[in-house]
N, C-alpha and C positions, 0 to 999 in steps of 0.2 A: 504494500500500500504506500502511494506516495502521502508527503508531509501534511496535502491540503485537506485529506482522509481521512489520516491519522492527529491531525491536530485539535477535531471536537473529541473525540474520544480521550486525551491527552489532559485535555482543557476539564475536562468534566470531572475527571479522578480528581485534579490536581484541586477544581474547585469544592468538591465534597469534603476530602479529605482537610483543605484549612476550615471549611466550616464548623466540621464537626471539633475539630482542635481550638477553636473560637466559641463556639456554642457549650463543649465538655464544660467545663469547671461551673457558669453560672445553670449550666442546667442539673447540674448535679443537686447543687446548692436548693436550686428548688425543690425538687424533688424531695427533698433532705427536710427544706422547710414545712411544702404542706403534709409531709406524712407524719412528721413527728411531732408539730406546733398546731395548736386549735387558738386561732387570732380572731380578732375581729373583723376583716377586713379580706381573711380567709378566702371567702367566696366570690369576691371581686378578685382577686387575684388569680385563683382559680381561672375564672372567662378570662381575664387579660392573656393568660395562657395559653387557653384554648382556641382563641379568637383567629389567629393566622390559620389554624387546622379547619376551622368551619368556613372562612370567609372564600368568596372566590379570589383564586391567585391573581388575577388581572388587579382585584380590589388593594391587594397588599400591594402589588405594585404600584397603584395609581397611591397609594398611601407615602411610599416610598418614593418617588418623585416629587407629592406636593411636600414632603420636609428635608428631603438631600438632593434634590435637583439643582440646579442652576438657580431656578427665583425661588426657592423653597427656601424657610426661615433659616434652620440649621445648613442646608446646601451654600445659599448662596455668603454666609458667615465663612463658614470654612475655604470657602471661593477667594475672599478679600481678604482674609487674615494670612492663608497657611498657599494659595494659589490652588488647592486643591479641589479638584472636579471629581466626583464622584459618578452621574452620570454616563451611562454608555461606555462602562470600563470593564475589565474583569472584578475588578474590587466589585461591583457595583451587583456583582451576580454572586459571589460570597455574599454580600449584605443580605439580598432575598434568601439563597437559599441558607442561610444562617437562620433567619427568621422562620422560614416556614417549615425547617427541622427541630428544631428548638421545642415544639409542642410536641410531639412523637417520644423526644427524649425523655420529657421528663412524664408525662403519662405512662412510660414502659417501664422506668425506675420507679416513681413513685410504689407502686404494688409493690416490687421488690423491698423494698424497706421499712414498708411496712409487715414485712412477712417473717422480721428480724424478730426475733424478741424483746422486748424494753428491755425485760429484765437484764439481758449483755448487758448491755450501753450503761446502765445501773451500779451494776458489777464496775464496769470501765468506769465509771464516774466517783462510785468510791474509793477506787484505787489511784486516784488523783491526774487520770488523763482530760487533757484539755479538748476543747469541742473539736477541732481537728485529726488530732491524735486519736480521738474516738471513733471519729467515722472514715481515717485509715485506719485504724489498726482492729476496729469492731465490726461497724456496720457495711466499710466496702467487701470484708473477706467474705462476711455473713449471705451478705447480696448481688456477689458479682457478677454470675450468671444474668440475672436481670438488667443490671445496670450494660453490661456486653451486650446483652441484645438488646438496650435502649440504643445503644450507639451506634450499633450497627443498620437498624431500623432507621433511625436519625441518617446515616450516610445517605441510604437508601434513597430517602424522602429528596436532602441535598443534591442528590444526581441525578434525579428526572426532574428535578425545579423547571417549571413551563412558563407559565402566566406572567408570575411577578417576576423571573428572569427578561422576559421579554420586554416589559413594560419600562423597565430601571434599568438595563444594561445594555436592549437591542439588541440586533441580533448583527454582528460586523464581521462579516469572514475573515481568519486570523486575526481576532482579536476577541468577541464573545458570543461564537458562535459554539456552543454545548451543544451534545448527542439529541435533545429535543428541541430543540432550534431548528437544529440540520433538519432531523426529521421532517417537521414542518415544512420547510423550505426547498427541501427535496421533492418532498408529494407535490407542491403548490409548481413545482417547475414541471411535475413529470419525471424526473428521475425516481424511478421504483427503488430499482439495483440500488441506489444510494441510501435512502429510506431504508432499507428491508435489512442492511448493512447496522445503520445503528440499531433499527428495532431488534435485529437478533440480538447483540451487544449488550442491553438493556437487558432485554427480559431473561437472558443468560446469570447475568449478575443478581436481577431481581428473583428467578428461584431461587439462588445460592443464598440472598439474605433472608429470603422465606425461611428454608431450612433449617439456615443458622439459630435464626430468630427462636424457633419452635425447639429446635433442639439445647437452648440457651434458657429459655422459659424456665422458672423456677419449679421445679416440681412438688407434689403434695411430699412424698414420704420426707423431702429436703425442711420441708417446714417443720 
């Protein structure tokens, strides 16, 4: 396969893979927070979560344009302060699919740690580990099965990002043009061969995190 081929597929790994390394730590955190913490505030936070997974991806990206685009509050701030454009860039398809993985992640963890027992973390807390130390050395061993297949699911999500990729990043050959882009853009010319190239690609790696996923799931007798 030549380079122009091979470079949404290239492009797509490379963009999953920072997101979910951008997404891990505060999605963990959440996870962390609403399973173990009963707030006020709990169930707004909650939706705020969930909100990217229900809404249409076009929607998050029109969301992501009107605040990091060019005349977007935050966009065009960082535009005059730092030079920086975020629109129509690779960064700009990290942002979406950061976002719209981010909810996957932490709905697959949360169960998992909640399936921990307090009473560890209890044990770990009387023995004078700190909230960090606890949930490396207690509740990530306890749960990692779940929390691996939140990540993995999460990558998942990040790699076939459509919508809101499109809307906030565009679709610019050799530059952020991803496996569902191409897609797109292949059908809409007529090129099948090309299309049928990433779709195998896809849905190749999409059973493999099916599998993972289920094979990762926390099982009862583990509980």
């Amino acid at each position: 396969m030549d380079s122009a081929t091979t470079f949404p597929i290239v492009l797509s790994l490379k963009i999953a893979i920072v997101s979910m390394v951008i997404v891990a730590p505060p999605g963990l955190l959440l996870a962390w927070v609403q399973a173990r913490h009963r707030y006020r505030l709990r169930t707004a936070v909650d939706a705020l979560i969930l909100l990217p997974l229900v809404l249409p991806p076009s929607v998050v990206g029109f969301f992501l344009v009107v605040v990091l685009g060019r005349k977007g509050s935050l966009g065009s701030l960082l535009e005059s302060l730092f030079s920086l454009r975020l629109v129509f860039t690779p960064t700009a398809a990290v942002i979406a699919s950061s976002i719209v993985a981010l909810p996957l992640l932490v709905k697959t963890v949360q169960p998992a740690i909640e399936a921990v027992p307090i009473e560890l973390e209890h044990v770990g807390r009387a023995l004078g580990l700190s909230p960090v130390q606890l949930f490396l050395r207690v509740t990530m061993p306890a749960a990692w099965r779940g929390i691996l297949a939140g990540l993995v699911l999460g990558f998942a999500r990040a790699l076939g990002e459509f919508g809101a990729t499109l809307m906030f990043a565009g679709n610019i050959p050799g530059r952020t043009n991803t496996m569902p882009l191409e897609i797109f853009a292949a059908y809409q010319s007529g090129d099948d061969a090309r299309a049928l190239l990433y779709v195998a690609v896809l849905t190749v790696i999409s059973v493999g995190v099916v599998v993972a996923a289920s094979r990762l799931s926390p099982r009862p007798e583990a509980r």
